[in-house]
TORROTOR-278488 format. One line per 8 residues: their letters; for each residue x, y, z negated of N, C-alpha, C, CB. Coordinates in nm, 2 decimals. Glycine has a CB too. Example, Ala and Ser with C-alpha at 12.3 -4.5 7.8 and 13.67 -1.06 7.14 Angstrom:
! residues 2
as	1.32/-0.57/-0.78/1.23/-0.45/-0.78/1.32/-0.33/-0.78/1.13/-0.45/-0.90; 1.28/-0.22/-0.71/1.37/-0.11/-0.71/1.29/0.00/-0.79/1.41/-0.06/-0.57
This chain:
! residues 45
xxxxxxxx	3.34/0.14/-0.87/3.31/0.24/-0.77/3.34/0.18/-0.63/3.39/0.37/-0.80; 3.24/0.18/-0.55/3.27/0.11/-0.41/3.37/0.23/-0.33/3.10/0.06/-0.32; 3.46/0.17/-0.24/3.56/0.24/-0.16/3.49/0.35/-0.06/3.64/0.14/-0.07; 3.54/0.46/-0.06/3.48/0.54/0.03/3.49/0.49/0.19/3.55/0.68/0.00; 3.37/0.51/0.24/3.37/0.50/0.40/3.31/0.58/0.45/3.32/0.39/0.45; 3.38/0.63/0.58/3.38/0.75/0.64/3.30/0.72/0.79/3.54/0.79/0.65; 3.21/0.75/0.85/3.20/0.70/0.99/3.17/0.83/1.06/3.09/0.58/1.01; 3.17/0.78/1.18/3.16/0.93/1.30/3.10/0.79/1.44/3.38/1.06/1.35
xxxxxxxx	3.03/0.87/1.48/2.99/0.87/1.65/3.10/0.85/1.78/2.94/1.01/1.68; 3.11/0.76/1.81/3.18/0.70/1.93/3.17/0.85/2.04/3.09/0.55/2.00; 3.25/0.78/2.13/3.24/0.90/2.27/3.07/0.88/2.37/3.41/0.85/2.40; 3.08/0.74/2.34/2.95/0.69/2.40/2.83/0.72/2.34/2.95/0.56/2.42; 2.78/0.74/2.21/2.73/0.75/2.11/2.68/0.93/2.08/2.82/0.68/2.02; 2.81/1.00/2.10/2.73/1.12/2.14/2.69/1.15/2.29/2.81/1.23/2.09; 2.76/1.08/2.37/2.71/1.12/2.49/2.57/1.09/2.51/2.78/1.08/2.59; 2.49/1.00/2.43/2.36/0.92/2.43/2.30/1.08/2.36/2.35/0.73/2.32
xxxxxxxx	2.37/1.05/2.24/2.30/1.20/2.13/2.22/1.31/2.23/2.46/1.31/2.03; 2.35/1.33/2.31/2.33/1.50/2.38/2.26/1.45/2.46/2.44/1.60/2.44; 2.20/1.35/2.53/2.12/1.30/2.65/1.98/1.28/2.61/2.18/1.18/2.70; 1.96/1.27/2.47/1.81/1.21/2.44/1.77/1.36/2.33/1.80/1.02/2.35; 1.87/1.44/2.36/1.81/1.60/2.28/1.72/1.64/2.32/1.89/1.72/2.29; 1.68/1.65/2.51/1.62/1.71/2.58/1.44/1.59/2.52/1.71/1.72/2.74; 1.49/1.48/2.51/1.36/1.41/2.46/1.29/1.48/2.37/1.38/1.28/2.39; 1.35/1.49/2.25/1.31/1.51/2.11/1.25/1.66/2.10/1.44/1.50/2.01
xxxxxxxx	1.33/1.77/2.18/1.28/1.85/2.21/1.13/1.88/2.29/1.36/1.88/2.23; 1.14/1.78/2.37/0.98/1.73/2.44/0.84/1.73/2.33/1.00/1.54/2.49; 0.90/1.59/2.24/0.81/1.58/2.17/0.77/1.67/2.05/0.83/1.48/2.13; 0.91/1.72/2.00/0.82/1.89/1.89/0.78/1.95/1.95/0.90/2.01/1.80; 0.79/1.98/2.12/0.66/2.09/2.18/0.53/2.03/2.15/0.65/2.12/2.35; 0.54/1.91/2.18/0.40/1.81/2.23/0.34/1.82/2.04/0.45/1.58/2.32; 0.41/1.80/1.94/0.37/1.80/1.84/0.27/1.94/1.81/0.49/1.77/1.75; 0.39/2.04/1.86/0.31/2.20/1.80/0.18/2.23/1.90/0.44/2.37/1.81
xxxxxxxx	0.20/2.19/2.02/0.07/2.16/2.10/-0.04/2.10/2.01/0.10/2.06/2.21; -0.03/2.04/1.96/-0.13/1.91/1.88/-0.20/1.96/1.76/-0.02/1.76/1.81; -0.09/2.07/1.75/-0.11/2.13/1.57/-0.09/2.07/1.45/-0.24/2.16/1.54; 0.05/1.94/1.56/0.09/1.89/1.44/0.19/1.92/1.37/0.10/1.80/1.45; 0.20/1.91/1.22/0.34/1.96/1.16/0.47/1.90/1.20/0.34/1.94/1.01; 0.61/1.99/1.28/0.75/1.93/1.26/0.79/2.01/1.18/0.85/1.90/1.38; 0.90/1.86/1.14/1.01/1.87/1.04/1.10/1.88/1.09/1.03/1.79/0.95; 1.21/2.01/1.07/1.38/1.93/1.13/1.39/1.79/1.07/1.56/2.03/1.07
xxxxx	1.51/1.72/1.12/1.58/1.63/1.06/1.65/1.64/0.98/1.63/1.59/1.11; 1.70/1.59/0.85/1.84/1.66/0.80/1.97/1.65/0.89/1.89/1.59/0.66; 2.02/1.72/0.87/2.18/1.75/0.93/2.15/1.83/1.09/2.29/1.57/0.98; 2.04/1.88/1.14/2.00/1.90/1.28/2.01/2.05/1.24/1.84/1.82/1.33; 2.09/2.10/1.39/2.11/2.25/1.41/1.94/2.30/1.43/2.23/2.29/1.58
């Protein structure tokens, strides 16, 4: 059984996260505009 490893997101790493939300959110408008299908991501509020 390989050792459990645990990781998490830096301070810099979510600050990127919460900065490129406003992107992502861009492009599922531009998708449902299109009439194209989105998917959440897994783990995504």
């Amino acid at each position: 059984m390989p050792p459990k490893v645990e990781y998490s997101l830096t301070e810099s790493g979510a600050a990127l996260n919460k900065a490129l939300g406003p992107l992502g959110e861009w492009g599922q408008e531009r998708l449902r505009r299109e009439g194209l299908e989105v998917t959440e991501a897994p783990g995504r509020p």
